[in-house]
C-alpha positions, 0 to 999 in steps of 0.5 A: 565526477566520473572516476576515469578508471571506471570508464576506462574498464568499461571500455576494455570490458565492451572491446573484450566481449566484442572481440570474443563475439568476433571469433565466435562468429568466425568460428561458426562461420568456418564450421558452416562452410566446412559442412557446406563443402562436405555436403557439396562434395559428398552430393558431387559423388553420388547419384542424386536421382534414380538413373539407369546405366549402360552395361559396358560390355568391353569391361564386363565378364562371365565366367561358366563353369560345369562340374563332373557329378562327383565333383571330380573335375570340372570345365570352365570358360566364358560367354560374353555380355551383349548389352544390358543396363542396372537401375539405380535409386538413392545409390544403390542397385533397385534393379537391371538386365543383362543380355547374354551372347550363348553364340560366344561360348569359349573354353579355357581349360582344354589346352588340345585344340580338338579337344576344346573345339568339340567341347565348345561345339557340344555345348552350343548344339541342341544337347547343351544351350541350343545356340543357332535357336537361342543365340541370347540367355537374359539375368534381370533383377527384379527386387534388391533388399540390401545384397540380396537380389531376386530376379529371373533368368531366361536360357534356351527361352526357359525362364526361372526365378533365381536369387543371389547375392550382389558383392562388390558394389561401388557406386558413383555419379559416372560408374555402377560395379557389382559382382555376383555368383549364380547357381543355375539348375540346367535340368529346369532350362532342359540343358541335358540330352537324354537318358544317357551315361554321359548326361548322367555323369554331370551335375545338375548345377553349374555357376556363372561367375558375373562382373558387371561395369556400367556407366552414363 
């Protein structure tokens, strides 16, 4: 006859092995699905093929400025964005253009009304940006290894190749951001006026400053 006591540890032994198999598989079953919901929203956030984003104008700036050859003082102001578009691949920035208005050049630091006028007026006249014949300047990217960017950049129909570095870049699923800083050589796109004192005065690089938002 089977000892009662033997057959009743069996059966505690059988629900006890049971019971941990239980919470086993509910414990991998929860794993699962808290890596699953990750997943879910980590693809919810990012792009999940290459996709190309509209410059938002309204929310984009440039900032110029010139320099005295020294150093010694500088003008600064800003032109506006007139359209443009960033390619984006797996997250990040693969390429893009933007359009510039040469037509919107401003100032920001000549407090004189007339003074600032004849400013502004200089710079869009033949001796500067040639506005009335080239009203658009364009930035395109062309190749983006980590943050660095080589593209080219077309003023007064005079395009260069140029390379700069992209820094603060946010990428999402609805909006791309990237800032970056620009030394131009206003000598290759014949931004000068002669021989003169005056032109000779100034140094040969200025710097746009470029904040870029776009989205779908």
């Amino acid at each position: 006859m089977v000892n009662e006591s033997i057959i009743i540890n069996c059966c505690c032994n059988i629900k006890s092995e049971l019971f941990l198999n239980l919470n086993q598989i509910n414990m991998k079953k929860g794993l699962f699905l808290s890596a699953l919901s990750l997943t879910v929203l980590l693809f919810a956030f990012m792009p999940k093929e290459k996709a190309a984003y509209t410059v938002d104008a309204s929310k984009s700036t440039v900032k110029w400025t010139g320099y005295h050859l020294a150093k010694s003082y500088e003008h600064n102001g800003n032109v506006t964005i007139k359209s443009g578009s960033l390619d984006i691949d797996n997250g990040k920035i693969t390429g893009g253009s933007v359009v510039i208005d040469m037509t919107s050049i401003s100032n920001n630091d000549l407090d004189d009304k007339k003074k600032n006028a004849k400013l502004v007026g200089h710079l869009k006249s033949g001796d500067f940006f040639a506005v009335e014949k080239h009203p658009e300047a364009k930035l395109a990217i062309t190749k983006v290894e980590g943050n660095k960017a080589t593209g080219k950049i077309t003023i007064r129909g005079i395009t260069e190749e140029i390379s700069f570095e992209l820094s603060d870049v946010k990428v999402s699923d609805e909006m791309v951001s990237a800032s970056t800083t620009l030394k131009v050589d206003r000598t290759k796109h014949e931004v000068s006026y002669g021989w003169t004192l005056e032109n000779a005065m100034l140094s040969n690089e200025f710097q746009l400053e470029i904040n870029i938002v776009a989205g779908k």
